[in-house]
N, C-alpha and C positions, 0 to 999 in steps of 0.2 A: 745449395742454398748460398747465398750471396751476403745473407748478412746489413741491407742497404738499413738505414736510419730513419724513420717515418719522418721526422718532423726537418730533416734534413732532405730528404727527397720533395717534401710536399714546400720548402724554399725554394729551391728550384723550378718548383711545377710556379709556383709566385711569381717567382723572378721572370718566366718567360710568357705568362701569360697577363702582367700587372693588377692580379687581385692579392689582397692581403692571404699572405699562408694561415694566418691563423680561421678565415674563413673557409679552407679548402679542408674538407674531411673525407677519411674513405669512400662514404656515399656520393662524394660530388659527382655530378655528370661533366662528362668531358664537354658534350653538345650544349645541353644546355643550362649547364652555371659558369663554364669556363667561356662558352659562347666560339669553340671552336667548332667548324666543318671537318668533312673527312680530311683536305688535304692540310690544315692546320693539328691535326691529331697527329698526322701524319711528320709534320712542320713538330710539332712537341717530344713524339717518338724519336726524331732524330738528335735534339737536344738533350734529351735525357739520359738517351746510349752514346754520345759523344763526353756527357759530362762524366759518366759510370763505366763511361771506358765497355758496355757492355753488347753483346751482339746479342739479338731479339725478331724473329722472324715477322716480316712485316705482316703476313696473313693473321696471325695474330695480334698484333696489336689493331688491324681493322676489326679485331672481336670484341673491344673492348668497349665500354661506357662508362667505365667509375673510373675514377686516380683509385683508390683501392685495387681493383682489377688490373691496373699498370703496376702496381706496385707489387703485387704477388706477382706476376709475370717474370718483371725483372729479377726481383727476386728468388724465383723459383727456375725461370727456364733461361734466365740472361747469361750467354756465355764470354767468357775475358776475352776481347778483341785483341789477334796478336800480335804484334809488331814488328 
């Protein structure tokens, strides 16, 4: 377990998609409230594990449709990229 910070993770998900974090809840859909496609999920996946320093297999994150479901992910199966 990683440990990440909800309301710190879902800043970032803000930050790179420009809606307010305070509107992005576990239920959000990536598709359609973030208004991203596969390869912008994709484009989000990589900002997230570059900001979390975190490595995340990409077959996975194509299983996803919530920020909640990215966030257990990383949380659960994201391993420390190593240097």
């Amino acid at each position: 377990m990683n440990n990440l910070d909800w309301n710190e993770f879902r800043q970032v998900i803000s930050d790179y998609v420009g809606i307010n974090a305070s509107e992005i809840t576990r239920d959000t859909d990536v598709f359609d409230d973030l208004y991203l496609d596969s390869l912008g999920l994709f484009g989000l996946g990589s900002h997230i594990t570059d900001t979390y320093k975190l490595n995340v297999s990409l077959s996975l994150v194509a299983s996803i449709s919530r920020v909640g479901e990215f966030f257990n992910l990383l949380n659960e199966k994201g391993t420390p990229v190593e240097e």
